[in-house]
Structures are given as C-alpha cells and as structure tokens.
SERO-4910 file (N, C-alpha, C, O; in steps of 0.05 Angstrom, whole numbers):
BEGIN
 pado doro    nc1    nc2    nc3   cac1   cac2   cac3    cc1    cc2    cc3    oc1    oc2    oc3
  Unk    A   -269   -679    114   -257   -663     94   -227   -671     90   -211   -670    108
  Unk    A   -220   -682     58   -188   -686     59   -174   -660     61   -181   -639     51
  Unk    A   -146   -665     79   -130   -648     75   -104   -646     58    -86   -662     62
  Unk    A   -102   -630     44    -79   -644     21    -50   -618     36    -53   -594     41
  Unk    A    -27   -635     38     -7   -628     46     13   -618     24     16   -632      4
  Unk    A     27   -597     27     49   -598      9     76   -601     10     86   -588     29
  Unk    A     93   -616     -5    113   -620      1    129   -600     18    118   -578     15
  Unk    A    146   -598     31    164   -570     45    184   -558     24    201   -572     13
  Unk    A    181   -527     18    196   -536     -8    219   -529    -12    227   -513    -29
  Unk    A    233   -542      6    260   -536      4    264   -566    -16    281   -566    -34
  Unk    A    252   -585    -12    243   -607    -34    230   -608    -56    227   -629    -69
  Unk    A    220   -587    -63    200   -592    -83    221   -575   -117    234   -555   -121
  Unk    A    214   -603   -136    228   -581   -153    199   -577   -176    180   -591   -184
  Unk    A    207   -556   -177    180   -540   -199    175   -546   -233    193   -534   -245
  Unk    A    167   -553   -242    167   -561   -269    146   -548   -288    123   -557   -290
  Unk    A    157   -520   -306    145   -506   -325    120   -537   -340    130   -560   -339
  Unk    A     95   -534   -352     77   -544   -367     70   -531   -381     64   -508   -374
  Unk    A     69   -540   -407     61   -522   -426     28   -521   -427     13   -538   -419
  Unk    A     21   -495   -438     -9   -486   -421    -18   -467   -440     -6   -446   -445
  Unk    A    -47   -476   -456    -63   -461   -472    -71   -444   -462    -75   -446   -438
  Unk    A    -78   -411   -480   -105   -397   -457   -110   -375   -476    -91   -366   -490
  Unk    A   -132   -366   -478   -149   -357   -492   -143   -324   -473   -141   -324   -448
  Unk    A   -141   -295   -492   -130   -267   -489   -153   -259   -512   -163   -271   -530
  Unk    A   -158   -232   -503   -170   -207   -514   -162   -187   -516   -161   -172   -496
  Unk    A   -149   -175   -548   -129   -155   -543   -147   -126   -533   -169   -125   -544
  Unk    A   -144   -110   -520   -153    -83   -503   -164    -66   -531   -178    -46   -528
  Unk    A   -157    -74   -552   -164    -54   -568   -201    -29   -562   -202     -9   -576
  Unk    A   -214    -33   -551   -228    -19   -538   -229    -17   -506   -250    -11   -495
  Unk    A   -218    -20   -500   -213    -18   -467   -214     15   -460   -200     34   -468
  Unk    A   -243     13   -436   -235     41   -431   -255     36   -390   -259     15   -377
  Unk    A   -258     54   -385   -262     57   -355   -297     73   -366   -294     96   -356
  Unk    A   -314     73   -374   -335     90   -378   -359     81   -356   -379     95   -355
  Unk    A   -359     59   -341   -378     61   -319   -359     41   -293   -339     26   -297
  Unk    A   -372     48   -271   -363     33   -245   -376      7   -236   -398      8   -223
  Unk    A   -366    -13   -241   -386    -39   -233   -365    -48   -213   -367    -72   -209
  Unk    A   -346    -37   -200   -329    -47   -179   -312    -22   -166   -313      1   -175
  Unk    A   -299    -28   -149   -286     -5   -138   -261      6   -144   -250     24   -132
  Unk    A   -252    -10   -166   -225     -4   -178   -230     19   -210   -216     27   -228
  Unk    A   -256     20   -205   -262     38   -233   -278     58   -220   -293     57   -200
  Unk    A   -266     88   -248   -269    101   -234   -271    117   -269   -252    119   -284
  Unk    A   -295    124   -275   -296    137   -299   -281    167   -304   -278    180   -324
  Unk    A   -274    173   -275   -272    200   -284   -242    210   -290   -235    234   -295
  Unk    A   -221    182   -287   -195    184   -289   -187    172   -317   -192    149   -322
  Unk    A   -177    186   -331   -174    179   -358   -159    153   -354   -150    143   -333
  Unk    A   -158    140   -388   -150    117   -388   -132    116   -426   -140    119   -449
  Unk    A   -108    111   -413    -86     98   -434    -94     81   -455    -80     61   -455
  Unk    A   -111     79   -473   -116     56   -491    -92     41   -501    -89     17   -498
  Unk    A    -71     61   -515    -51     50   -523    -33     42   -502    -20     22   -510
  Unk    A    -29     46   -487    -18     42   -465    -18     13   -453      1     -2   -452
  Unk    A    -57      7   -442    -73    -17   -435    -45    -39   -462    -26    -54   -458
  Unk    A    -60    -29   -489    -58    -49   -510    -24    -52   -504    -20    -74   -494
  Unk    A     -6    -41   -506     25    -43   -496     40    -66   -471     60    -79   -472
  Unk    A     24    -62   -455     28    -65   -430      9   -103   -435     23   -123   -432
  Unk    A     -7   -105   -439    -22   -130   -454    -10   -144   -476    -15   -167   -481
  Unk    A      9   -129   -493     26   -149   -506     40   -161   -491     37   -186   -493
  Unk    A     59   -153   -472     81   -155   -467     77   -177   -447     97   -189   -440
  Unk    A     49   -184   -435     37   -206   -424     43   -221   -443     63   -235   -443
  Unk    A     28   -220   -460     30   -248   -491     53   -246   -491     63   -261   -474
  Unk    A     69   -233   -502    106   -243   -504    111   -260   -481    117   -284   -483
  Unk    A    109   -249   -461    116   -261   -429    107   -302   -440    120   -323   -443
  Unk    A     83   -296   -443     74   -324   -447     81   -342   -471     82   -366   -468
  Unk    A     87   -332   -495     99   -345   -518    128   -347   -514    141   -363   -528
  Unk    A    138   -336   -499    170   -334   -498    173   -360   -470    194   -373   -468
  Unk    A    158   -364   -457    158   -389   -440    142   -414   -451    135   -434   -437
  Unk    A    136   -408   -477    129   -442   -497    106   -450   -485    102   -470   -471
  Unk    A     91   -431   -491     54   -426   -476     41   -419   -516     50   -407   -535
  Unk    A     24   -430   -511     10   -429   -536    -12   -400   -526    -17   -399   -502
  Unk    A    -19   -384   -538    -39   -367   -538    -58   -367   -556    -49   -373   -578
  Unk    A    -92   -360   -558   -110   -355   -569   -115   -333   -574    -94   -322   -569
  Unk    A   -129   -318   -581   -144   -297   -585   -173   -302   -599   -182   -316   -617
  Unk    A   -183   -283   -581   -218   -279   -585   -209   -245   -608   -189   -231   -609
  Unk    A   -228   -243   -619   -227   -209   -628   -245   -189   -608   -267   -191   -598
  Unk    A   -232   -176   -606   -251   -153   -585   -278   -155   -603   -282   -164   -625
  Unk    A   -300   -138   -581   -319   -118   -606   -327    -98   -583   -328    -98   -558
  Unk    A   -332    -79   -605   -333    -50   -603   -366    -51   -581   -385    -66   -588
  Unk    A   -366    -36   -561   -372    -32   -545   -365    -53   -518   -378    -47   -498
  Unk    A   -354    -67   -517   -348    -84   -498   -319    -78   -490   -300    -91   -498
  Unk    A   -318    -57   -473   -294    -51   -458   -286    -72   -438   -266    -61   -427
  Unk    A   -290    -96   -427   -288   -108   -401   -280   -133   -419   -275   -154   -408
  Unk    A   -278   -131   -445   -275   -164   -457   -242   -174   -455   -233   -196   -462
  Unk    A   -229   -152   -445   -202   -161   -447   -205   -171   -419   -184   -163   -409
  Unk    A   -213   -180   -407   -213   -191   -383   -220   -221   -393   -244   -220   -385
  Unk    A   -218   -238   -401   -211   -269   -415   -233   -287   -397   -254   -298   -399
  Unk    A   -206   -280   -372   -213   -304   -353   -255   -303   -343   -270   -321   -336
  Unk    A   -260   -275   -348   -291   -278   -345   -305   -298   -368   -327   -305   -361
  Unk    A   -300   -303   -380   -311   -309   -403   -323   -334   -413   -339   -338   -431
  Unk    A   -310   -348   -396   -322   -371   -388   -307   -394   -375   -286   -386   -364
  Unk    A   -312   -423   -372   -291   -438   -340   -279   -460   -362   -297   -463   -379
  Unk    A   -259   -474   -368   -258   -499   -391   -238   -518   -369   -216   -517   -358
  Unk    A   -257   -533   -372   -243   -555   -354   -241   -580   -359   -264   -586   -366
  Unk    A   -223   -606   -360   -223   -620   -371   -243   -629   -405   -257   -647   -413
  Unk    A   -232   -602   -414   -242   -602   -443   -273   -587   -449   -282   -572   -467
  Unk    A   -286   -600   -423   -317   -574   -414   -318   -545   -414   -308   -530   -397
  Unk    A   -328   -541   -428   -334   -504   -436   -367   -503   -413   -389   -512   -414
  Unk    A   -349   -482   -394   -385   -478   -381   -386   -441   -384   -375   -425   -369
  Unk    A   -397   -436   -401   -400   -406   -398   -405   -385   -377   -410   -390   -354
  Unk    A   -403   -356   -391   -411   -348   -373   -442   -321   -375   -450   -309   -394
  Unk    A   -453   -321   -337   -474   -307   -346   -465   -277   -329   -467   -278   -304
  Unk    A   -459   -255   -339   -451   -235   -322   -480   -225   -306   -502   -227   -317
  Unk    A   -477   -217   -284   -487   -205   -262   -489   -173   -281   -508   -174   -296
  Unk    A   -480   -159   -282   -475   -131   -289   -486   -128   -313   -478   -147   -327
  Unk    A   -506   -109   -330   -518   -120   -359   -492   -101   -377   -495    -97   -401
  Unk    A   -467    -91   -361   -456    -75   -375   -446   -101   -398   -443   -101   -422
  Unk    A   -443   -123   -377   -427   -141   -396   -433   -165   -403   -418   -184   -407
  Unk    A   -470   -162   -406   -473   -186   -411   -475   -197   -436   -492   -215   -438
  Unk    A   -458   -190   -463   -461   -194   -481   -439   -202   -486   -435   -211   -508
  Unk    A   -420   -202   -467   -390   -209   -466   -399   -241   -465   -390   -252   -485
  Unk    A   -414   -260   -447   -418   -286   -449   -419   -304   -473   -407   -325   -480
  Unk    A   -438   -290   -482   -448   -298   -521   -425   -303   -540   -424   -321   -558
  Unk    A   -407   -283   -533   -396   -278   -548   -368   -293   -548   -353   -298   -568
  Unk    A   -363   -300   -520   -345   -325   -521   -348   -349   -520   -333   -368   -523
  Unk    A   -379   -348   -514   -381   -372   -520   -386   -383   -549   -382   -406   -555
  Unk    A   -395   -364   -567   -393   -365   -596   -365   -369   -603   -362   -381   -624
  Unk    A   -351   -365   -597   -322   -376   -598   -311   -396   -594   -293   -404   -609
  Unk    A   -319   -412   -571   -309   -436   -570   -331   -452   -588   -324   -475   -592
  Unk    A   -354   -446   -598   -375   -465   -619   -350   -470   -645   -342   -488   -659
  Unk    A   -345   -439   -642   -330   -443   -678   -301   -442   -674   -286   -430   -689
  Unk    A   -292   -459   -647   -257   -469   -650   -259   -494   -648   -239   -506   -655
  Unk    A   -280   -508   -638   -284   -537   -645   -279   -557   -612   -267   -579   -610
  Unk    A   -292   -539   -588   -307   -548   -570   -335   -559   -573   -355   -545   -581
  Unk    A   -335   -586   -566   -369   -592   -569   -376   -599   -539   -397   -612   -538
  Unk    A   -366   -597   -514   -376   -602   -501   -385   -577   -486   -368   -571   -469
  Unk    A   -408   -559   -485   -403   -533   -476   -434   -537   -465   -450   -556   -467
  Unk    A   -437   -505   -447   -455   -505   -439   -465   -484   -430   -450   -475   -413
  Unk    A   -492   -465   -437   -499   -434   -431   -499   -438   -410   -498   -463   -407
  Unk    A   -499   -425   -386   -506   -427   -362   -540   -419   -359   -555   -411   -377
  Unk    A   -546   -423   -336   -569   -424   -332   -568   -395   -310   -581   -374   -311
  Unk    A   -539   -405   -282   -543   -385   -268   -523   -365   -270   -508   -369   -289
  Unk    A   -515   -341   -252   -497   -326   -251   -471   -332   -247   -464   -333   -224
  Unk    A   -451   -336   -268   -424   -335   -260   -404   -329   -279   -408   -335   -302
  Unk    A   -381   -316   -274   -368   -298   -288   -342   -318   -294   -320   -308   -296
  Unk    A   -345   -342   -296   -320   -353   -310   -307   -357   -291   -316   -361   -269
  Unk    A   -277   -356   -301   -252   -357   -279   -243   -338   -262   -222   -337   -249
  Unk    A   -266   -322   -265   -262   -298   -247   -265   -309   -223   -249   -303   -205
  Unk    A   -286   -326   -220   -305   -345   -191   -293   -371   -184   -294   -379   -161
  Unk    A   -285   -382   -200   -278   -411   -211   -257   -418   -211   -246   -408   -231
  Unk    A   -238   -433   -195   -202   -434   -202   -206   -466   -199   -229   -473   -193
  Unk    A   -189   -482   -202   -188   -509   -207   -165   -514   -197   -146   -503   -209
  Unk    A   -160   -532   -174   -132   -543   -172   -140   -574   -177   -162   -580   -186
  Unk    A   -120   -593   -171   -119   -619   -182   -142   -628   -167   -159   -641   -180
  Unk    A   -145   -626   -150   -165   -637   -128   -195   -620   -130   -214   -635   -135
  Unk    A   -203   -596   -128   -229   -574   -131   -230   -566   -143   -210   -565   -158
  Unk    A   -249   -553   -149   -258   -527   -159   -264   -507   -145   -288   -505   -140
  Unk    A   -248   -487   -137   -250   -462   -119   -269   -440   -124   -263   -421   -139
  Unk    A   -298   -442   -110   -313   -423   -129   -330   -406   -108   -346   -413    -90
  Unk    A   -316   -372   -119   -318   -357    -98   -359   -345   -111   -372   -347   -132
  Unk    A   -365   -331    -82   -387   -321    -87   -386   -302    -59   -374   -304    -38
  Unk    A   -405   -281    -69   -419   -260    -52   -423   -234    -65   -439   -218    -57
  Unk    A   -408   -228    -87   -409   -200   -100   -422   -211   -132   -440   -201   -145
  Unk    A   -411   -228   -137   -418   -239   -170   -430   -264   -178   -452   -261   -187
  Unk    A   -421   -286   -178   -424   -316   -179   -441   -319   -151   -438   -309   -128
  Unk    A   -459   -337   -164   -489   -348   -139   -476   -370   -133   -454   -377   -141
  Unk    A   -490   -381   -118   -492   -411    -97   -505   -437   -124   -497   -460   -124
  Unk    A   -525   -427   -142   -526   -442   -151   -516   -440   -181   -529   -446   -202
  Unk    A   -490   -431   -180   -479   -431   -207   -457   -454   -187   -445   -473   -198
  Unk    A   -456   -451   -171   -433   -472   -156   -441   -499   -158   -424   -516   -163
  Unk    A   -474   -508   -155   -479   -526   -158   -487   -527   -196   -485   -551   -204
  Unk    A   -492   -517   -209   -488   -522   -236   -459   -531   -251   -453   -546   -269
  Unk    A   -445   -514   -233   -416   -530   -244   -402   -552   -240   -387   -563   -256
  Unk    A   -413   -560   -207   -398   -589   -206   -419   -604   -206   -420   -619   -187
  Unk    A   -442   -605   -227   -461   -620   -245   -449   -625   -270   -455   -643   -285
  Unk    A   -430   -608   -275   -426   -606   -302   -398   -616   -316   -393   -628   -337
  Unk    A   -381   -605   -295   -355   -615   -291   -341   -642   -276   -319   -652   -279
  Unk    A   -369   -649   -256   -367   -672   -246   -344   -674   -230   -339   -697   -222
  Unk    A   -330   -657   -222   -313   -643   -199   -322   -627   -176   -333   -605   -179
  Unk    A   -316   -642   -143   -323   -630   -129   -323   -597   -127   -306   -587   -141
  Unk    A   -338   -580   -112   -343   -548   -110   -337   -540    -86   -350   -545    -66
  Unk    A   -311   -525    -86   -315   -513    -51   -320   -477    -56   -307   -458    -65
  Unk    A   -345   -479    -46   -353   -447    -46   -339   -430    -17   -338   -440      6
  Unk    A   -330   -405    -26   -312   -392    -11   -333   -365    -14   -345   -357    -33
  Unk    A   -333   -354     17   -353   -324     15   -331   -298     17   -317   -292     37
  Unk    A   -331   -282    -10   -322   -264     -8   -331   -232      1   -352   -223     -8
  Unk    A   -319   -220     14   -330   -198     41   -313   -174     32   -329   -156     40
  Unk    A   -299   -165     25   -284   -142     11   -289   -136    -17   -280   -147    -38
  Unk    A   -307   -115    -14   -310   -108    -51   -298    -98    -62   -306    -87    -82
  Unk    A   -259    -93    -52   -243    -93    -73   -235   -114    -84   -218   -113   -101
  Unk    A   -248   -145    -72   -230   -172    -85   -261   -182    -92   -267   -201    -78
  Unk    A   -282   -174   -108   -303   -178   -117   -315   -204   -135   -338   -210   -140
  Unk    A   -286   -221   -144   -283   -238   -154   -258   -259   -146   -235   -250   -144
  Unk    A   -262   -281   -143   -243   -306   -127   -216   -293   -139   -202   -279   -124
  Unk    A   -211   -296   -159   -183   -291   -170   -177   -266   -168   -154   -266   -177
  Unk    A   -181   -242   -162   -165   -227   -140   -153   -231   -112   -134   -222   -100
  Unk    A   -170   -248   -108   -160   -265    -70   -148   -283    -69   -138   -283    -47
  Unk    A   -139   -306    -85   -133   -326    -94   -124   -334   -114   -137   -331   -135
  Unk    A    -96   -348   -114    -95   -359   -145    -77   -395   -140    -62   -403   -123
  Unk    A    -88   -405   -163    -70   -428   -158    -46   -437   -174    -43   -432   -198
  Unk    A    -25   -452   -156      2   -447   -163      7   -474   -176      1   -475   -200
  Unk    A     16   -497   -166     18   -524   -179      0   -543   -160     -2   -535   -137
  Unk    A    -13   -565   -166    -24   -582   -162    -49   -571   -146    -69   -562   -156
  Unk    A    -44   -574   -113    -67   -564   -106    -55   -542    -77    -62   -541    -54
  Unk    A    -32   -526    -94    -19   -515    -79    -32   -486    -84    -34   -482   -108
  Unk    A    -40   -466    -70    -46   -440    -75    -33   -418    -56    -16   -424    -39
  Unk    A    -42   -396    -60    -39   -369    -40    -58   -358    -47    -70   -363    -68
  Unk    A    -66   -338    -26    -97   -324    -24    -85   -305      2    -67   -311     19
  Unk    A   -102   -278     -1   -110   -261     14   -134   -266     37   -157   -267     29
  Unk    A   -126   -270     70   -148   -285     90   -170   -267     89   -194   -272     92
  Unk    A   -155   -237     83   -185   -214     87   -207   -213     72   -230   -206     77
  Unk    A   -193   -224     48   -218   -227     31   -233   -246     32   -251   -248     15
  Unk    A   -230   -266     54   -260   -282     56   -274   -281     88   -269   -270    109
  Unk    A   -290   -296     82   -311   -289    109   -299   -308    129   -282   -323    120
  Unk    A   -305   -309    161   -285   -326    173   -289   -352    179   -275   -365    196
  Unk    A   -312   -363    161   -312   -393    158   -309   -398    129   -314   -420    122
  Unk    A   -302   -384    115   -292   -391     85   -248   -395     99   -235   -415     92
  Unk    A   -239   -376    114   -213   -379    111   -217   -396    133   -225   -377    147
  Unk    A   -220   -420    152   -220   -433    168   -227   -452    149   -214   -472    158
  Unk    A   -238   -458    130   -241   -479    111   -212   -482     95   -201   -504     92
  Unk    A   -203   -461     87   -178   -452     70   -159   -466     89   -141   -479     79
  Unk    A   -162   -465    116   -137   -466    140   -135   -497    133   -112   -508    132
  Unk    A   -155   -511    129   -152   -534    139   -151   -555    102   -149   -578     97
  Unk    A   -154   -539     90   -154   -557     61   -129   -548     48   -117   -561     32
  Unk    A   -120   -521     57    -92   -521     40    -77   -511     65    -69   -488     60
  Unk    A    -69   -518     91    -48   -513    112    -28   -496    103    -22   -475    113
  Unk    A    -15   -508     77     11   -493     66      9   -479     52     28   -474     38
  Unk    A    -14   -466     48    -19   -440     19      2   -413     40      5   -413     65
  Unk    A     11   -395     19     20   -379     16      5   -357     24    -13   -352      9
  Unk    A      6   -343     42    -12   -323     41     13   -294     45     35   -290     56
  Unk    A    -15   -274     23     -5   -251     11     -6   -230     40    -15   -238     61
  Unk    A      3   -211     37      6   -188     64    -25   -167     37    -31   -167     13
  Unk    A    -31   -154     58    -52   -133     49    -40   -112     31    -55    -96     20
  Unk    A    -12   -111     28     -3    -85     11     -2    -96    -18    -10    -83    -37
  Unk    A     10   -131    -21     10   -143    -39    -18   -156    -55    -21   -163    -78
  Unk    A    -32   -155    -37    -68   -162    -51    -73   -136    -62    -75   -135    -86
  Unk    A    -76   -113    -46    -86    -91    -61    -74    -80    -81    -84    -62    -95
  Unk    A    -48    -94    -85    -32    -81   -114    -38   -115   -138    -25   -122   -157
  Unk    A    -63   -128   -124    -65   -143   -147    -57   -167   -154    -68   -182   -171
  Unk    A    -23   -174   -131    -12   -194   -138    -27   -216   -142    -19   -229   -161
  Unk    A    -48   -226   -129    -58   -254   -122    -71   -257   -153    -71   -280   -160
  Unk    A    -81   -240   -170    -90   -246   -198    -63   -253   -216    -56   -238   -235
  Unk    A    -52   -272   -210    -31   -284   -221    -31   -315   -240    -51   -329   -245
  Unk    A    -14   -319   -245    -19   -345   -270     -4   -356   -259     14   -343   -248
  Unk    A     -4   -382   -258     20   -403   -253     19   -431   -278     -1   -442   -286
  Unk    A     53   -436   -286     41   -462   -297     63   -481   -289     78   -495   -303
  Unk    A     60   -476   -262     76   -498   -239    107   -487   -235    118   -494   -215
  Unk    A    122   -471   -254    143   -460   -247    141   -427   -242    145   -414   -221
  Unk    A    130   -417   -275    134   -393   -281    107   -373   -259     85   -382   -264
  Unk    A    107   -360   -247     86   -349   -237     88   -319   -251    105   -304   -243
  Unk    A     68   -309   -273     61   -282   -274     42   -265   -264     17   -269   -265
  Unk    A     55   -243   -251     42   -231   -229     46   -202   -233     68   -193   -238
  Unk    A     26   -189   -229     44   -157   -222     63   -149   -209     69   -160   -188
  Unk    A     79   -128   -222    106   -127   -213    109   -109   -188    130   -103   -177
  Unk    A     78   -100   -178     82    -84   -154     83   -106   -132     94   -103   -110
  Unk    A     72   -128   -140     82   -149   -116    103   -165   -107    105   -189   -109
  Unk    A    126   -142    -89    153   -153    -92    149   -174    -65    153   -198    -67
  Unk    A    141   -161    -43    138   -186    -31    139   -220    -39    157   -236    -40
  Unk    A    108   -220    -46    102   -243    -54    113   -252    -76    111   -276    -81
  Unk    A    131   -231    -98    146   -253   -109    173   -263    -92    185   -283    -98
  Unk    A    177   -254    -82    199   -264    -52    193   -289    -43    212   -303    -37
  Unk    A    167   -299    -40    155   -313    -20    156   -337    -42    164   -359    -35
  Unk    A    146   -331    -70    142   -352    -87    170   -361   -102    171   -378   -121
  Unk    A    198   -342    -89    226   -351    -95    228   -369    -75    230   -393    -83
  Unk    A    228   -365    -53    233   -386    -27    227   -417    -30    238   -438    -23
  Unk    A    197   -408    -49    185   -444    -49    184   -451    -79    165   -462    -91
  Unk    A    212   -440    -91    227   -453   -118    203   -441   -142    201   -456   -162
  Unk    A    191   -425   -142    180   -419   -162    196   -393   -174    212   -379   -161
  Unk    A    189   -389   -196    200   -368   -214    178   -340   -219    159   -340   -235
  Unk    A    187   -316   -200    168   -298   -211    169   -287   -237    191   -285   -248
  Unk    A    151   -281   -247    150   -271   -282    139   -243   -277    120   -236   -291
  Unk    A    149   -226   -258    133   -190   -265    122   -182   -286    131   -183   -309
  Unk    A     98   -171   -279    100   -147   -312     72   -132   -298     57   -138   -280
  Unk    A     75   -110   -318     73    -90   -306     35    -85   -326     34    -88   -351
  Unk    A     15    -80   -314    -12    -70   -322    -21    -64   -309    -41    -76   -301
  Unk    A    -12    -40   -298    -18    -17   -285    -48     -2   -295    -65      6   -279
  Unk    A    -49      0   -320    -62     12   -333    -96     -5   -342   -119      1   -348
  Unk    A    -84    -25   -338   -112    -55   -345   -127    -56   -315   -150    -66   -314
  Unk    A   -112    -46   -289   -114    -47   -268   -133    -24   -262   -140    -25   -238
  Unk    A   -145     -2   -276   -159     20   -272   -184      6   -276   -203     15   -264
  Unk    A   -188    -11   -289   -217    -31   -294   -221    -53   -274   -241    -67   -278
  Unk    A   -208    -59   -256   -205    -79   -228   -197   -109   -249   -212   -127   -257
  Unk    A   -168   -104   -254   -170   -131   -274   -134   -131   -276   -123   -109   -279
  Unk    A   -117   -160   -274    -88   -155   -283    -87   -181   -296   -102   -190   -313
  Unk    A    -61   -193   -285    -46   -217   -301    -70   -239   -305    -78   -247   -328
  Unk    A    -81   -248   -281   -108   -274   -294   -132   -268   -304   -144   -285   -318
  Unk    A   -144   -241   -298   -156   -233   -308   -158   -228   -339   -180   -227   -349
  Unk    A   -140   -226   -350   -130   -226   -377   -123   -259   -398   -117   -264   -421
  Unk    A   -129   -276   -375   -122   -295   -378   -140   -314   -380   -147   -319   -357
  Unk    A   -156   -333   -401   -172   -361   -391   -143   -382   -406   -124   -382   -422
  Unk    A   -159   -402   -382   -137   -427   -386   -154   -445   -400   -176   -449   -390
  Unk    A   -148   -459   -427   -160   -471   -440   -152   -505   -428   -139   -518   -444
  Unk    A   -159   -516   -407   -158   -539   -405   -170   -571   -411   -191   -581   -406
  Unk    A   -143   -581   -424   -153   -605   -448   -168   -630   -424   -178   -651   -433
***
C-alpha cells in the first residue's frame, strides 16, 4: 500500500483553484420524515431561513472566483438541496446516483437529467446503491468510498470500473456520520481530516497508514458537522460551530471560510453536502 506524505506545513504554501459545483436552492426544504438521526419531523423547520443561510454559502463561493451551477428544486423533494448526493463527476465522468431510502429516489433521475441537458456525455445510471459525494470523495491519488449505512461494496467496485481510479472503501459505524462526508473531507492534493470514530477499526488503521498527516477532528467538532466541509486547496468552508478545527486548518496555512447552516443541519446535511464538485 503507497503511503503519501505531506509536506510539514510550516512549508507548505496553499493555493486557492478555481472550482465548479453544482447547488440546489432549499426552496422546498423541510424535515417531514427521519432517514437519519439528525432529523427529526417533529421540530419545526425555517424554510426561509434554510434558503438565507444557503445563499450566503453561494456568495461565500462566488465572492472567492468559484463558478456555481444550479439544478432547480422540485416540489416534493425536500433532501435535493443536498447536491453533493446527486451524483460523483470525476475527471469529466458523471456516475449517478441510486438512493438507498425511496424517500429520495427520484432525486437520482433528476440530476442526472441534468447533466444529459448541460452537455455531459460521459455519464452513467448506476446499477448499484450509492449516494454520490456523499460516499465518494476523490483526492489526487483515490477515491474515498465510504459504506455501511448507504453506499454498497459493489457500487465501490462499479465506480473504479468506471472512473478507472483506484477505490479505498472505508466502514462506517456511527449513524450520526451515515455518509463518508460527514467523517471526512478532503483538503488539497491527497491531504484530508476525518473523524477516527466514525470508522470501524480497520478502516482508521488503513487511514493511519495512507494519510499519516490527516488532520483529525476532536468529537465536539464532528458532531457540530465540521468535517462536511469544502476545500479548494486554500479556502476551507466549514461550519462555523467548528472553532477548533478551524484553528487546526490555520496552523497548516489554510484559510477557514465559516458560515453558518444551522438550519440545513436539522436534515443531517451542511457546507459539502450542499455542494457537488463538478470535476473537468
């Protein structure tokens, strides 16, 4: 197994990339059933609020010379502002997605009818279960693709069939991080941070030894979300309840970008969640 090292970073200087990605404005966003443990139907929910707190993401990202997309919501699909499910695009490959949950399986179709008519031709229905970039993170080197609550074993092997990029499957064991990108996110090259609790203890013994220098979050900062964060090698946006870890990602020259979706967070969903990265 290679081990990829990272510079120490009192050396490393950080360099903003400019970075496509495909958003769903909240305009129906609501909490009406529980498919995770962060929802909870019976606690009301801010629509205008959600939609407020979701611009101010998009500003965040246009105001750092980030191009943005938009899908249009549709009416019954409360979970569609969540992006990053929606499907994986990687070196220009669209691999869809197939939700596990039938609350949202019409959410797949429907982005993936989107990239037919923006003028992706290399795409692909899935065959098995997987929720996009929810499961799926990509650093320069893998494809990080979590499974145990959502995404199967053989959506792992459908993807690096498809993407022609190796697959390291990671087992996730806490069903408040139900999807990789709550536990994990990646920062520049094949540098990350991740939460150790959220995997099983030969998934983080695999982690120990392929990224030595990842960043790891404290348990007050995972459960407030931080690790569903964006990076585009400088800027990191993250929830702003994670003061720690943005501490941790000042130390090693990155730039935290706070903001606050508090309210997007009542559906188990924040900054990447809101986010697919459209990669050329």
């Amino acid at each position: 197994m290679t081990t990829h090292h990272a510079a120490p970073p009192a050396t490393v200087r950080r360099t903003a990339r400019h970075r496509r990605y495909l958003m769903c404005r909240p305009e129906f966003f609501e909490v009406r059933y529980a498919i995770n443990p962060w929802m909870d139907p019976s606690k009301p929910v801010d629509t205008a609020l959600a939609v407020a707190q979701w611009e101010r993401l998009l500003a965040r990202y246009t105001e750092a010379g980030h191009t943005v997309e938009l899908i249009e919501p549709v009416p019954g699909l409360p979970d569609m502002v969540y992006a990053a499910n929606g499907a994986t695009v990687v070196d220009g490959r669209v691999l869809g997605a197939r939700f596990r949950n039938p609350e949202r399986a019409e959410e797949g179709p429907a982005y993936l009818r989107w990239f037919r008519e923006h003028g992706f031709g290399r795409l692909r229905d899935p065959e098995h279960v997987n929720e996009g970039e929810g499961d799926f993170l990509a650093t320069r080197s893998w494809i990080l693709a979590g499974r145990g609550f959502r995404s199967t074993p053989l959506a792992h092997l459908e993807a690096q069939e498809f993407f022609g990029r190796p697959v390291l499957g990671l087992d996730l064991v806490d069903p408040r991080y139900y999807h990789l990108d709550t536990a994990l996110a990646v920062l520049d090259g094949d540098e990350i941070m991740y939460n150790p609790e959220a995997f099983s203890p030969g998934s983080r013994s695999v982690l120990r030894r392929v990224f030595p220098d990842a960043l790891l979050a404290s348990p007050a900062d995972a459960a407030a979300f931080g690790l569903n964060a964006v990076c585009d090698g400088l800027n990191v946006f993250l929830p702003e309840a994670a003061q720690d870890l943005a501490g941790q990602l000042r130390a090693r020259g990155y730039r935290p970008r706070p903001v606050d979706l508090s309210e997007l967070l009542k559906g188990g969903g924040s900054v990447k969640c809101c986010t697919l990265e459209l990669r050329p």
